[in-house]
PDB file of N, H, CA, C and O in Angstrom:
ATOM      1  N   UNK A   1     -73.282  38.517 117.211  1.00  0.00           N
ATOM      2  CA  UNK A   1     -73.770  39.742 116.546  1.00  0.00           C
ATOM      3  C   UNK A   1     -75.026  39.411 115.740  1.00  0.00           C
ATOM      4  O   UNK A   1     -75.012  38.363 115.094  1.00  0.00           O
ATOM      5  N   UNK A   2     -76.097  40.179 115.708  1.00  0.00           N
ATOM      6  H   UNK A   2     -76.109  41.030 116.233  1.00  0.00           H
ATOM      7  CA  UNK A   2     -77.340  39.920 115.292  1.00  0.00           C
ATOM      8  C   UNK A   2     -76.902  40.398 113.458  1.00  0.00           C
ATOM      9  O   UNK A   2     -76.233  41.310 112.972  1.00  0.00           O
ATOM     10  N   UNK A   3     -77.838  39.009 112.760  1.00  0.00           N
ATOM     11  H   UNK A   3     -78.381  38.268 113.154  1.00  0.00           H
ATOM     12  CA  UNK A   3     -77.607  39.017 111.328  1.00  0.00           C
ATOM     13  C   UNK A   3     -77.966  40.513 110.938  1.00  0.00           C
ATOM     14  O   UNK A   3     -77.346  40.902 109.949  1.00  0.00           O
ATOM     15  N   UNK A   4     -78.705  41.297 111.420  1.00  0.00           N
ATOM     16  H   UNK A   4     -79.208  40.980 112.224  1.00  0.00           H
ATOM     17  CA  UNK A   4     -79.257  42.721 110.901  1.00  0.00           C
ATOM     18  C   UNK A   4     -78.209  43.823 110.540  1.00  0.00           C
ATOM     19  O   UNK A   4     -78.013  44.585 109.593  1.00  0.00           O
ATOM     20  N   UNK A   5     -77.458  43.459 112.103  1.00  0.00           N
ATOM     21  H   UNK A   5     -77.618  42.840 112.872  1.00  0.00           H
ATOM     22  CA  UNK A   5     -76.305  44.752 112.138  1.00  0.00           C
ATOM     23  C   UNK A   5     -75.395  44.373 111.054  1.00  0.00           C
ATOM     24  O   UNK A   5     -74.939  45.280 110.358  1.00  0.00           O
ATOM     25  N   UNK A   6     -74.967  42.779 110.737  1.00  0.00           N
ATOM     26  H   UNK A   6     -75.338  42.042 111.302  1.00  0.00           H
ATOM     27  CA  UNK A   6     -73.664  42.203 110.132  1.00  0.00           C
ATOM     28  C   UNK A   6     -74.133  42.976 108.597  1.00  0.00           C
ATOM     29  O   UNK A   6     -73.314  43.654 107.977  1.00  0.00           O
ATOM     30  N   UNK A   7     -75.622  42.756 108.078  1.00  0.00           N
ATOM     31  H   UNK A   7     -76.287  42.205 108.582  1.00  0.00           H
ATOM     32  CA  UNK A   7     -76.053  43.002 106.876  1.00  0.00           C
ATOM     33  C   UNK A   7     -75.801  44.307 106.512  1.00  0.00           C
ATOM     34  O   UNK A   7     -75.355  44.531 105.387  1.00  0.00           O
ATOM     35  N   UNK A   8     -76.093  45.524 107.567  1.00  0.00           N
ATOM     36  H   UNK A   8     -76.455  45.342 108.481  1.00  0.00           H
ATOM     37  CA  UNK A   8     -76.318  46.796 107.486  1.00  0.00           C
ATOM     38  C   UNK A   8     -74.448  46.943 107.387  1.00  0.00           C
ATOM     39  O   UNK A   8     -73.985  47.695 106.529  1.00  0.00           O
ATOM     40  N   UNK A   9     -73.793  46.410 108.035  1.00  0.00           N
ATOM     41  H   UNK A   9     -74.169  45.799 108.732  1.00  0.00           H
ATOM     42  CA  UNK A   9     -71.873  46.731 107.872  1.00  0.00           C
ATOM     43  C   UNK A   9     -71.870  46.368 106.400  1.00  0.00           C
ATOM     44  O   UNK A   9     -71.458  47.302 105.712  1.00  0.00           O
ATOM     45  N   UNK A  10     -72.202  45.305 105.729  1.00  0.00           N
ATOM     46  H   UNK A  10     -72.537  44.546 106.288  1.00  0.00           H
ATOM     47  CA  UNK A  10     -72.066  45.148 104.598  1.00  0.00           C
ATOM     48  C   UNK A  10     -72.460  45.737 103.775  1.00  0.00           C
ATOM     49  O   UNK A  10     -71.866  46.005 102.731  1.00  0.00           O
ATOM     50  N   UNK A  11     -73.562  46.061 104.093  1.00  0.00           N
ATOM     51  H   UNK A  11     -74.045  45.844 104.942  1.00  0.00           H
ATOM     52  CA  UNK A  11     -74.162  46.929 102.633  1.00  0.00           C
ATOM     53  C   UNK A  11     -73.832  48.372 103.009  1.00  0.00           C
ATOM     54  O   UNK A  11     -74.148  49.250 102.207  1.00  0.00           O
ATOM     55  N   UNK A  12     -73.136  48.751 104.328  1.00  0.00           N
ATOM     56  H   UNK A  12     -72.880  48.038 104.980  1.00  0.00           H
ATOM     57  CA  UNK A  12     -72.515  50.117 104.090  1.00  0.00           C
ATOM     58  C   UNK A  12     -71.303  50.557 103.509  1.00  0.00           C
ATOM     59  O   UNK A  12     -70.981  51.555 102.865  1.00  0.00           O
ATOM     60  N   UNK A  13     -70.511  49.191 104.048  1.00  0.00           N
ATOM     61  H   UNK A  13     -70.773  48.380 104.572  1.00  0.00           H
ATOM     62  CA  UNK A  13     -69.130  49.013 102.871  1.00  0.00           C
ATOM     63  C   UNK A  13     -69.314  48.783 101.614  1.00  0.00           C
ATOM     64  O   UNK A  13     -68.493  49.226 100.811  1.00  0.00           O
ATOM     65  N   UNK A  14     -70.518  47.985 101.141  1.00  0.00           N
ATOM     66  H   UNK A  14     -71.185  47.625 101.793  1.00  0.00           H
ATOM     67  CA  UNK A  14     -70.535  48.161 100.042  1.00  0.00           C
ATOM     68  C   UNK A  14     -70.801  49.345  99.168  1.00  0.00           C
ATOM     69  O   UNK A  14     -70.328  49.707  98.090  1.00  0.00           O
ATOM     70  N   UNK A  15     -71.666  49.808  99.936  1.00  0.00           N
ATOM     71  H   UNK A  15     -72.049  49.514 100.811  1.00  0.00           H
ATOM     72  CA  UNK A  15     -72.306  51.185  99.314  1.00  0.00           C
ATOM     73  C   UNK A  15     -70.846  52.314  98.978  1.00  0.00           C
ATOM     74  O   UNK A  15     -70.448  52.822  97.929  1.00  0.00           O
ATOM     75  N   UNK A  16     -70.299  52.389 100.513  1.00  0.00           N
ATOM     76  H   UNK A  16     -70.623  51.976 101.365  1.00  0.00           H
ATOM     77  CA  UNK A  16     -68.834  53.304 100.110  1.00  0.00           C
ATOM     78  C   UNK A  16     -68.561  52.701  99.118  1.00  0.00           C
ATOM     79  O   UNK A  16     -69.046  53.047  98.040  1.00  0.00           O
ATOM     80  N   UNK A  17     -67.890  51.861  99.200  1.00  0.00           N
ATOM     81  H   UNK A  17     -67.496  51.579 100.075  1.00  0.00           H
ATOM     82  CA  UNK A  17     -67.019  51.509  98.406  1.00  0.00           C
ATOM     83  C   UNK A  17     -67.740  51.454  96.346  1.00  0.00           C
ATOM     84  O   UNK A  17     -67.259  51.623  95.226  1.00  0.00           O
ATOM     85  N   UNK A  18     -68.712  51.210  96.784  1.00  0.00           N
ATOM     86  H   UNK A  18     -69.103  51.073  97.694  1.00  0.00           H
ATOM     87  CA  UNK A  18     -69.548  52.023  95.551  1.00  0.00           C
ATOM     88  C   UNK A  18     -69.186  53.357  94.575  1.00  0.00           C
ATOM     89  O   UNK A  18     -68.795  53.697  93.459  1.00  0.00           O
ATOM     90  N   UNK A  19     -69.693  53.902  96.076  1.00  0.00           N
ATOM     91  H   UNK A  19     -70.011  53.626  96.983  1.00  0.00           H
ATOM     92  CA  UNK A  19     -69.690  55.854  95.582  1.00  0.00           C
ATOM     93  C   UNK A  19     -68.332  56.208  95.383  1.00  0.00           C
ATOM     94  O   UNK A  19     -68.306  57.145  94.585  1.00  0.00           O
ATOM     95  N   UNK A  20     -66.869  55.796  95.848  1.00  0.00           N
ATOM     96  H   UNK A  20     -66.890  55.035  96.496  1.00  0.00           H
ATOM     97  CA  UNK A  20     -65.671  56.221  95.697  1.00  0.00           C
ATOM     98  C   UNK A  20     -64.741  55.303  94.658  1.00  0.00           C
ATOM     99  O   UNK A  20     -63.524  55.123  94.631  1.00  0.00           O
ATOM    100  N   UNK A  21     -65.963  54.731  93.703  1.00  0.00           N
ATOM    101  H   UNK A  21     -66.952  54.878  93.725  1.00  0.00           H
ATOM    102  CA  UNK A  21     -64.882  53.824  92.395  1.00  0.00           C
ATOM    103  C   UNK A  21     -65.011  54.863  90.953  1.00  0.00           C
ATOM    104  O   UNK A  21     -64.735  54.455  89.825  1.00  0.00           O
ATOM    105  N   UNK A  22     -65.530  56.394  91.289  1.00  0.00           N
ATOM    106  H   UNK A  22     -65.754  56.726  92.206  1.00  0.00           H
ATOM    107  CA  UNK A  22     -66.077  57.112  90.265  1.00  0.00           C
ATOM    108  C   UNK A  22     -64.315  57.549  89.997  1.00  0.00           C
ATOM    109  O   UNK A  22     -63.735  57.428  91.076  1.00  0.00           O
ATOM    110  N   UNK A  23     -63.352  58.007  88.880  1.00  0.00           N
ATOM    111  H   UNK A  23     -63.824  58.105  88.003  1.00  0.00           H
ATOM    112  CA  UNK A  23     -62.270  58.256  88.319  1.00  0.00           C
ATOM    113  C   UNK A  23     -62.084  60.025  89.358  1.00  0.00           C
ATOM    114  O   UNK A  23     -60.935  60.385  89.616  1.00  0.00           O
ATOM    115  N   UNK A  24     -63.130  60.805  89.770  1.00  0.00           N
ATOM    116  H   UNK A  24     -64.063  60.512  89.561  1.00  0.00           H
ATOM    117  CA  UNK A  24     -62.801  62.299  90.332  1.00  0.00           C
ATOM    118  C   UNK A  24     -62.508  61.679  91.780  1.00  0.00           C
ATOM    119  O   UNK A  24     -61.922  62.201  92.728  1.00  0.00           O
ATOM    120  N   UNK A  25     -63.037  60.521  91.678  1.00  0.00           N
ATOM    121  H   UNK A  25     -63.513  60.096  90.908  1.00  0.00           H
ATOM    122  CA  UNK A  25     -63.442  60.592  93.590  1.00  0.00           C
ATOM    123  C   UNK A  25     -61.954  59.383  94.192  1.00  0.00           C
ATOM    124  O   UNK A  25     -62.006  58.483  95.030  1.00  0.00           O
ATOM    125  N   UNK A  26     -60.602  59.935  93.234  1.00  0.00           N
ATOM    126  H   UNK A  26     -60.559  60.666  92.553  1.00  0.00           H
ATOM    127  CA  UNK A  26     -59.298  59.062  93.115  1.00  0.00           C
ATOM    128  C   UNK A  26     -58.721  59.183  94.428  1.00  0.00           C
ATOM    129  O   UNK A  26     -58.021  58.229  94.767  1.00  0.00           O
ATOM    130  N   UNK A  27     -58.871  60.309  95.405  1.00  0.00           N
ATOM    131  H   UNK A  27     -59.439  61.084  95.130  1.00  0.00           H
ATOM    132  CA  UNK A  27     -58.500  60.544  96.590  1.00  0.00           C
ATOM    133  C   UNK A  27     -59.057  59.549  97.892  1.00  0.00           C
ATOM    134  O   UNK A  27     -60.040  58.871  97.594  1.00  0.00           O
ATOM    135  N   UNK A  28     -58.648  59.422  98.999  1.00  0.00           N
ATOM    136  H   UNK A  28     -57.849  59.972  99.241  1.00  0.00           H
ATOM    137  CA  UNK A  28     -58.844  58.548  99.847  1.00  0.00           C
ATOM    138  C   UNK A  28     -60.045  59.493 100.147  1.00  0.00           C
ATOM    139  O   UNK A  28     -60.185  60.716 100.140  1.00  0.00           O
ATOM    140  N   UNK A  29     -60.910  58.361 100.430  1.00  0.00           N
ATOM    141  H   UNK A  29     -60.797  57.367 100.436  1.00  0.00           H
ATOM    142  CA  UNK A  29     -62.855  58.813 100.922  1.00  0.00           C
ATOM    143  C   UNK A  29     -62.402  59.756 102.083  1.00  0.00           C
ATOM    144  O   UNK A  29     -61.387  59.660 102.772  1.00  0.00           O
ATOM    145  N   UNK A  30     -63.289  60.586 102.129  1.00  0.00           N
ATOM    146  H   UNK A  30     -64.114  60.664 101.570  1.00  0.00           H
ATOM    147  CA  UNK A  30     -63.565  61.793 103.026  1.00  0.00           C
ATOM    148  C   UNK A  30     -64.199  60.780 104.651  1.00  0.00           C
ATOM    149  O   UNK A  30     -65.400  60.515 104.707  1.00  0.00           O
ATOM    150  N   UNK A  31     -63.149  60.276 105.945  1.00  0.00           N
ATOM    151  H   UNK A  31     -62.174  60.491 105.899  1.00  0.00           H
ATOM    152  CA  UNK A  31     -63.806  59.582 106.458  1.00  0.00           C
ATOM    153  C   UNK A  31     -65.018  60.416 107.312  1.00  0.00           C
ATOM    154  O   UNK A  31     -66.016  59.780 107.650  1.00  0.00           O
ATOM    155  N   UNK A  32     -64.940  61.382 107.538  1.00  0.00           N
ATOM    156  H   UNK A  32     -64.129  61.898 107.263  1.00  0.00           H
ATOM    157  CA  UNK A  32     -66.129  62.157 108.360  1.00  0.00           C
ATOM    158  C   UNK A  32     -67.682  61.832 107.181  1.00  0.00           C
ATOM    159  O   UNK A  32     -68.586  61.084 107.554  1.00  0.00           O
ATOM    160  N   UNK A  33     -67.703  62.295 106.279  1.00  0.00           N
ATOM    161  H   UNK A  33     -66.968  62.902 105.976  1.00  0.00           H
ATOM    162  CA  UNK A  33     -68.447  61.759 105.287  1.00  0.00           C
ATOM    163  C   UNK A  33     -68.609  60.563 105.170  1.00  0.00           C
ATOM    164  O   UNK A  33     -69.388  60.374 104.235  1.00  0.00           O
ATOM    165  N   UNK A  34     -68.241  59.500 105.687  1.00  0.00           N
ATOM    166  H   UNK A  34     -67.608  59.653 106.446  1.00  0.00           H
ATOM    167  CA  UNK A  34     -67.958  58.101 105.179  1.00  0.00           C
ATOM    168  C   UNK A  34     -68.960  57.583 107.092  1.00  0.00           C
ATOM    169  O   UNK A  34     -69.630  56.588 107.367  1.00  0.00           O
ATOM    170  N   UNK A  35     -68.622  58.670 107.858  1.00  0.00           N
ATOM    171  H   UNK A  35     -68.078  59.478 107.635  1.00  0.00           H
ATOM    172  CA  UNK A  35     -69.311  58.223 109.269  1.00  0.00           C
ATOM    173  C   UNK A  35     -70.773  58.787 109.193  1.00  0.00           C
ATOM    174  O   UNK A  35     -71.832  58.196 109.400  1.00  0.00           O
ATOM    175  N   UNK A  36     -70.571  59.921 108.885  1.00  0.00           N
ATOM    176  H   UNK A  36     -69.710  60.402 108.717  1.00  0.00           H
ATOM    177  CA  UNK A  36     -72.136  60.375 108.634  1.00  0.00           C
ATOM    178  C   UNK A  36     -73.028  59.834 108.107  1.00  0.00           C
ATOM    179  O   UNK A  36     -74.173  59.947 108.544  1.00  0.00           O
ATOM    180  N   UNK A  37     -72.691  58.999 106.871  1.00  0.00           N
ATOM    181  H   UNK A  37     -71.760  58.907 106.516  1.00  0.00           H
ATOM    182  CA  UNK A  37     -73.602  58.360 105.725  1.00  0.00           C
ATOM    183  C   UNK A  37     -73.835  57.153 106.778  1.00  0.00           C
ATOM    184  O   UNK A  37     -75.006  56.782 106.859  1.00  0.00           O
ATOM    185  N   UNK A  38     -72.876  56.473 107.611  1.00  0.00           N
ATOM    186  H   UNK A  38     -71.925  56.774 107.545  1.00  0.00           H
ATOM    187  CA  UNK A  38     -73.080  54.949 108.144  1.00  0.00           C
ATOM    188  C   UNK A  38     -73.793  55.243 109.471  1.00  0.00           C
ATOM    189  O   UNK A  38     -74.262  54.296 110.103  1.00  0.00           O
ATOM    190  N   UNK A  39     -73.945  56.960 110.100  1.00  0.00           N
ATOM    191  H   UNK A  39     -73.565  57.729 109.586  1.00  0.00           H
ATOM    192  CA  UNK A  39     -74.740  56.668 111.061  1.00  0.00           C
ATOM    193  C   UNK A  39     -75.922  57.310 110.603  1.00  0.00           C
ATOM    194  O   UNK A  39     -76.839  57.356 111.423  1.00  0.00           O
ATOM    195  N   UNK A  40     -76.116  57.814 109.491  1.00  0.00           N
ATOM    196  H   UNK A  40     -75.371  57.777 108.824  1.00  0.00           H
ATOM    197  CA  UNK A  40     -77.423  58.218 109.232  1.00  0.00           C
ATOM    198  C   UNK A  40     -78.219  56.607 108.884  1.00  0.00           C
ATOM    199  O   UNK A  40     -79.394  56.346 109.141  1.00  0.00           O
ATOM    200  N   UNK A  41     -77.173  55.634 108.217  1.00  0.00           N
ATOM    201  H   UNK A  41     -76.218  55.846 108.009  1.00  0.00           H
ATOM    202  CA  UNK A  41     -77.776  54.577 108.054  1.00  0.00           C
ATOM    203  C   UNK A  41     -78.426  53.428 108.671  1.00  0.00           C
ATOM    204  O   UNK A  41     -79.170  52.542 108.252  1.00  0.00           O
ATOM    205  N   UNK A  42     -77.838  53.763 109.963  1.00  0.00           N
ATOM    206  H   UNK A  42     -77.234  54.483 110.303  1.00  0.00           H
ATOM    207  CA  UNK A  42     -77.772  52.764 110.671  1.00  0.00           C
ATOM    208  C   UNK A  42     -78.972  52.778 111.650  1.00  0.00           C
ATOM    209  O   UNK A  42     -79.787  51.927 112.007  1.00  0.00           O
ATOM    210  N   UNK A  43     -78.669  54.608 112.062  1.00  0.00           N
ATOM    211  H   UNK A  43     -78.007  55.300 111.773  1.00  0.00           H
ATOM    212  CA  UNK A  43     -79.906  55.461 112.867  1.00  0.00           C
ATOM    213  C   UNK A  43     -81.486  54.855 111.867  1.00  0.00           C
ATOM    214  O   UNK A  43     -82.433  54.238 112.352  1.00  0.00           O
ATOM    215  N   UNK A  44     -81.403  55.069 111.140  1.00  0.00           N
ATOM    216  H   UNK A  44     -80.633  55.571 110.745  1.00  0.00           H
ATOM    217  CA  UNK A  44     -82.403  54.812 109.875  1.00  0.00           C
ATOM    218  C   UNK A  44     -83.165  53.260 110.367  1.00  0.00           C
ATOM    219  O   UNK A  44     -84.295  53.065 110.813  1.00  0.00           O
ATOM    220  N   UNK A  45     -82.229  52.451 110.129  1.00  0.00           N
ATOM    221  H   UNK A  45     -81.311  52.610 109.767  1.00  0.00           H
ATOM    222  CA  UNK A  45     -82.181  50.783 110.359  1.00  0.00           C
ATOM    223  C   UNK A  45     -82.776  51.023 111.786  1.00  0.00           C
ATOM    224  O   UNK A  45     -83.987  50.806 111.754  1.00  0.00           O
ATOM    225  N   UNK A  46     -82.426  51.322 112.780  1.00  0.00           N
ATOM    226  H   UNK A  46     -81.442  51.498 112.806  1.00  0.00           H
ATOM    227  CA  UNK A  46     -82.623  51.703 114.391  1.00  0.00           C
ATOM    228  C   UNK A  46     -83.923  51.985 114.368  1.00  0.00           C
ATOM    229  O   UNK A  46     -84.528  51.308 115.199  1.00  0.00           O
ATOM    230  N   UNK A  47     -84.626  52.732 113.735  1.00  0.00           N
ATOM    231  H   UNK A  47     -84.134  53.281 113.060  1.00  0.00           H
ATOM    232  CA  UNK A  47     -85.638  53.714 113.876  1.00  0.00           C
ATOM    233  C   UNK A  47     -87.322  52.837 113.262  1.00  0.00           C
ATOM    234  O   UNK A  47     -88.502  52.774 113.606  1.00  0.00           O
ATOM    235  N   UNK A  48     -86.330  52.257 112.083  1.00  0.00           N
ATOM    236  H   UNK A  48     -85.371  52.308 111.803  1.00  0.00           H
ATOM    237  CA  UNK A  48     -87.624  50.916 111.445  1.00  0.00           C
ATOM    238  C   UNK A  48     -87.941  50.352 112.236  1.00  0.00           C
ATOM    239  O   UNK A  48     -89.075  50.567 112.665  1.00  0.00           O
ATOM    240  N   UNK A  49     -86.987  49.177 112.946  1.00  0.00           N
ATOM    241  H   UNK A  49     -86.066  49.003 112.597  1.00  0.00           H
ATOM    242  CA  UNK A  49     -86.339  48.290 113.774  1.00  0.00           C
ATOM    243  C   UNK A  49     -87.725  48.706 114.926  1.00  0.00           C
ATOM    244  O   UNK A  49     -88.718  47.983 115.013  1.00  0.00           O
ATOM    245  N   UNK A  50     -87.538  50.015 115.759  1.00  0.00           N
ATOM    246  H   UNK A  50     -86.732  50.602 115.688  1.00  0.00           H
ATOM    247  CA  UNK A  50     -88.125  50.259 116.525  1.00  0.00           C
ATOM    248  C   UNK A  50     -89.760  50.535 116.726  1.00  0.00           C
ATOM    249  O   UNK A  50     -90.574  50.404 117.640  1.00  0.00           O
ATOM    250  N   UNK A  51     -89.767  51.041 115.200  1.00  0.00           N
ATOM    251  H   UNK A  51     -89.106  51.147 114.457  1.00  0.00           H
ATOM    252  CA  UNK A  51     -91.515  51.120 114.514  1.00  0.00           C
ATOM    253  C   UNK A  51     -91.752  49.604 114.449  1.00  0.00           C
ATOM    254  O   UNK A  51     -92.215  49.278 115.542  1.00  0.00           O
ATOM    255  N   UNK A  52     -91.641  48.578 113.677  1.00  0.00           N
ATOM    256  H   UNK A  52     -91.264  48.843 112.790  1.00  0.00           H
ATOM    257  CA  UNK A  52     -91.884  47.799 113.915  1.00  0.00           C
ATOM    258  C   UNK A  52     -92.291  46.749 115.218  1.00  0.00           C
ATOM    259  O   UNK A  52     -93.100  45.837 115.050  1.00  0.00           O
ATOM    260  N   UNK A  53     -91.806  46.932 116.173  1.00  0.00           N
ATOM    261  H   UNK A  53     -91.149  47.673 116.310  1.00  0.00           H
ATOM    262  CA  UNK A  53     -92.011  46.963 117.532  1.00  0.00           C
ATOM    263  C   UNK A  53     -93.040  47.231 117.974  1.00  0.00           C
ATOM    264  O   UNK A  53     -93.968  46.576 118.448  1.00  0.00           O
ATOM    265  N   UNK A  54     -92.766  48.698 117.728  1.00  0.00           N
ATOM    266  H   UNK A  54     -92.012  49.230 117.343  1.00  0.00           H
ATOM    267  CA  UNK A  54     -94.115  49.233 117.959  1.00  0.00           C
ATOM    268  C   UNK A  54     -95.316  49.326 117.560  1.00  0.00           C
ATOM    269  O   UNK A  54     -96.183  50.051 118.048  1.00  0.00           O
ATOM    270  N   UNK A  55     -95.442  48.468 116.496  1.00  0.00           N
ATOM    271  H   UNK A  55     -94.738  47.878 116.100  1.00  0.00           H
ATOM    272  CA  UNK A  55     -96.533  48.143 115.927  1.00  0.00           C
ATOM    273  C   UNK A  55     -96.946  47.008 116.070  1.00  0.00           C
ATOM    274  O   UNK A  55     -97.949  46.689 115.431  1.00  0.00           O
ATOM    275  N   UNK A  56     -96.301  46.030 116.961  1.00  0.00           N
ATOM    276  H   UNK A  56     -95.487  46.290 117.480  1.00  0.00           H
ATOM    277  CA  UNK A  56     -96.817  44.750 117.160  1.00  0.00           C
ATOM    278  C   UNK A  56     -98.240  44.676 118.074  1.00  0.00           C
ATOM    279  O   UNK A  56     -98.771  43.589 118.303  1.00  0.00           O
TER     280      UNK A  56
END
């Protein structure tokens, strides 16, 4: 697995696991919300990834 993707899993778990240590947010994370945020993130990462490329 390329170090990029391993980094981007981490810092998306981290990030959840961030946003759902607030005392309101006591309920189990909303997972549809929890997929959206990791493929908007990831799409994001994808999209640099690919500019860069393209700018070589």
């Amino acid at each position: 697995m390329p170090i990029e993707i391993k980094e981007l899993q981490i810092r998306a778990a981290v990030g959840n696991n961030a946003g759902n240590s607030t005392p309101q947010n006591s309920s189990p994370p909303d997972m549809n919300q929890m997929k959206q945020e990791l493929i908007k993130e990831v799409t994001e990462e994808v999209l640099r990834m690919i500019q860069l490329k393209l700018e070589r």
